[in-house]
C-alpha positions in Angstrom: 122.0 299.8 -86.9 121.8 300.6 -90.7 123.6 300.0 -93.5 122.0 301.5 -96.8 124.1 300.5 -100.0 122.8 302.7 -102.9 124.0 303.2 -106.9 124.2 299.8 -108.4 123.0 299.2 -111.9 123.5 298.5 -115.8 127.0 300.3 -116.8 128.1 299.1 -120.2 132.2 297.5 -120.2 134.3 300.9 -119.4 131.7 302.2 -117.8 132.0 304.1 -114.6 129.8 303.8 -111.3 129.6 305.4 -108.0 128.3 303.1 -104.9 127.2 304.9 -101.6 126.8 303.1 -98.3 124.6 305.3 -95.5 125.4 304.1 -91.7 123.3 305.0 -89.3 123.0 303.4 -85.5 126.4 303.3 -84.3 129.7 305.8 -84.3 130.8 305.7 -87.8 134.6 306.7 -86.3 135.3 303.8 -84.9 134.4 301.5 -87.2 136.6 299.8 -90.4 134.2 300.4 -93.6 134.6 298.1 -96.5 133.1 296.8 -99.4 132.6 293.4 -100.6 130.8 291.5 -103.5 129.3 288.4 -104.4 128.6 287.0 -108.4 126.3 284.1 -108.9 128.1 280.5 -108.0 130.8 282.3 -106.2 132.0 283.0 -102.8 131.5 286.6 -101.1 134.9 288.5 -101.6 136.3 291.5 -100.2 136.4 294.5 -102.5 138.2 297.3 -100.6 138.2 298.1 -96.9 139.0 301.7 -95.3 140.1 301.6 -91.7 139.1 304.4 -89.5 142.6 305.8 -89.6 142.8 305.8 -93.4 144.7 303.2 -94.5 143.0 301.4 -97.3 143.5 297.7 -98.9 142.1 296.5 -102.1 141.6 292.8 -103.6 144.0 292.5 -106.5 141.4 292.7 -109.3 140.2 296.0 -108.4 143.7 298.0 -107.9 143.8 301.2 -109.7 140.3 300.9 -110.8 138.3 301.2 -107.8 138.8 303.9 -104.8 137.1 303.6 -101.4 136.5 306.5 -99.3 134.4 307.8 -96.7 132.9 310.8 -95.5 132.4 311.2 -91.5 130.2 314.2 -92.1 127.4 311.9 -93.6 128.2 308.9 -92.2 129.1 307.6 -95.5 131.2 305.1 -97.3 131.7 305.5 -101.1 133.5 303.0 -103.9 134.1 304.5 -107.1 134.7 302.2 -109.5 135.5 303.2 -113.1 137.2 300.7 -116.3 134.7 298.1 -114.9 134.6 295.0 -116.5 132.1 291.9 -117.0 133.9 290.1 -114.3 132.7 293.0 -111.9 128.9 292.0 -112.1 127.7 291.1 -109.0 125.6 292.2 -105.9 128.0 294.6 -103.6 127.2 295.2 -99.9 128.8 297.3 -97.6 130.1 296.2 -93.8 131.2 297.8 -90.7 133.8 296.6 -88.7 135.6 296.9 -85.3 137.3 294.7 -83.0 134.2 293.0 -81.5 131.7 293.9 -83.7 130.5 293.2 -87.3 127.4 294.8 -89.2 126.2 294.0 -92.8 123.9 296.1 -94.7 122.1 295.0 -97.8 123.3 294.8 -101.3 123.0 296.6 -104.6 123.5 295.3 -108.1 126.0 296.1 -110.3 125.7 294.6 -113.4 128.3 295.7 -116.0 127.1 294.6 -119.5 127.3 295.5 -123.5 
């Protein structure tokens, strides 16, 4: 199993970014796809979470900023996040989830910065 989060970086406040997440090693289908992030000193949070139906959920902070979505084709899990903030630097990894199963990939930086 594979979970290959790609697209952090330096974006200046405003900024937009794109972040991809390639799975590999199990049925993407069945799986929940979500996105969390952790900053320095602080506890891992849930960013946005797509379930394999198509509902989606997002933590408060991101709402109307960031948009999860997923492509089965590629077996793919994007977050676009755009009006970023300072508050949004930190290290975002991607997971997949079912009922008895959980896998984490690695994660990118996203450091958003003047």
């Amino acid at each position: 199993v594979q979970l290959q989060a790609s697209g952090g970086g330096l974006v200046q406040p405003g900024g937009s970014l794109t972040l991809s997440c390639r799975a590999s090693g199990f049925t993407f289908s069945n799986y929940a796809m979500g996105w969390y992030r952790q900053a320095p000193g602080n506890q891992r949070e849930l960013v946005a979470i797509m379930f394999n139906g198509g509902t989606t959920r997002y933590a408060d902070s991101v709402k109307g900023r960031f948009t999860i979505s997923r492509d089965s084709a590629k077996n793919t899990v994007y977050l676009q996040m755009s009006s970023l903030k300072p508050e949004d630097t930190a290290v975002y990894s991607c997971n997949a989830l079912s009922s008895n199963r959980v896998y984490w990939g690695q994660g990118t930086q996203v450091t958003v910065s003047s």
